[in-house]
C-alpha positions in Angstrom: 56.8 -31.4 -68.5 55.8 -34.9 -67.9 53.1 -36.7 -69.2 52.9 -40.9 -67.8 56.3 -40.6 -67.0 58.1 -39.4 -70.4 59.2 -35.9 -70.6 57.7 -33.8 -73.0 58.5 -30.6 -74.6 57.5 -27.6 -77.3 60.0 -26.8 -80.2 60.4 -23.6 -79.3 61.5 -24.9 -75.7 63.9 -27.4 -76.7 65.6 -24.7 -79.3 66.3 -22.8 -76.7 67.4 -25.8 -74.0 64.6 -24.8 -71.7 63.2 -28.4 -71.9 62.5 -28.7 -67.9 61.1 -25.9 -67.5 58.4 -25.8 -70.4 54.7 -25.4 -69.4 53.2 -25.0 -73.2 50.3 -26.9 -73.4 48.5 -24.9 -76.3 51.9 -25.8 -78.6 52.7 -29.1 -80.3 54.6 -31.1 -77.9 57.9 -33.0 -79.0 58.9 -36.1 -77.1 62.2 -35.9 -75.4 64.9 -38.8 -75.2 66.6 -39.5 -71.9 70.5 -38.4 -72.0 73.5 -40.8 -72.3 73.9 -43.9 -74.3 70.8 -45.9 -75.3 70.9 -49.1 -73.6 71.6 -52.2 -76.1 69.0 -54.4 -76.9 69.3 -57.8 -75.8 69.7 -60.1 -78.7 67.7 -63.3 -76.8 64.4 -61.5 -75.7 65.0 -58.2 -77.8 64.0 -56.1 -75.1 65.8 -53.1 -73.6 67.1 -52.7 -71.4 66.5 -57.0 -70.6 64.8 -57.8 -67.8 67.0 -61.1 -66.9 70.6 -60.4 -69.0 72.5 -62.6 -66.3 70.0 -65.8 -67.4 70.6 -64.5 -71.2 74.4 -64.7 -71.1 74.0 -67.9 -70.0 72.3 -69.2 -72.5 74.5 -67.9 -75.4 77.4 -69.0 -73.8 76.0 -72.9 -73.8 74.7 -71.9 -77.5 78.3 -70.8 -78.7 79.7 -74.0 -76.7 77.3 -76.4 -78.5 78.2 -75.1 -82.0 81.9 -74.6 -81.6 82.2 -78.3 -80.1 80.3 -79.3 -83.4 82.2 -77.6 -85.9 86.2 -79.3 -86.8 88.3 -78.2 -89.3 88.0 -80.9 -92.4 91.1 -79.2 -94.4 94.9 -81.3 -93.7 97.7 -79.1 -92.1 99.7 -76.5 -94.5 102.7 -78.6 -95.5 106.0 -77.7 -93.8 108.3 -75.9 -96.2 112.2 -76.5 -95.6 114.2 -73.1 -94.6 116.2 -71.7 -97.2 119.6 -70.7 -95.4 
């Protein structure tokens, strides 16, 4: 059953997969998850699913730009060994 838009459920119901079709009001009601894969939560707004991912990639991609142009390598190149033939 619905109730403000999440479906809703008795134990005895979802035991037996009858989940859509349960109308036990007098029963304790367990809430039901939607199938598939849970959406990721966005790592910029922590919502999910994000509301504006588009503006959010954008944003990480000129974070990660800023901080790899900052960071150099300080250490000197390996030194060349000769080949032993």
């Amino acid at each position: 059953m619905l109730i403000d838009g999440e479906k809703w459920a008795c134990e005895a119901c979802v035991r037996g997969h009858r989940v859509t079709t349960c109308k036990h009001h007098d029963r304790p009601l367990i809430r039901i998850n939607r199938k598939g894969r849970p959406f990721s939560t966005c790592s910029v707004c922590n919502n999910t699913p994000c509301p504006t991912p588009e503006e959010h990639t954008k944003l990480k991609r000129e974070a990660e730009a800023k901080s790899s142009s900052k960071v150099q390598c300080d250490h000197a190149p390996p030194p060349e060994t000769p080949l032993n033939l």
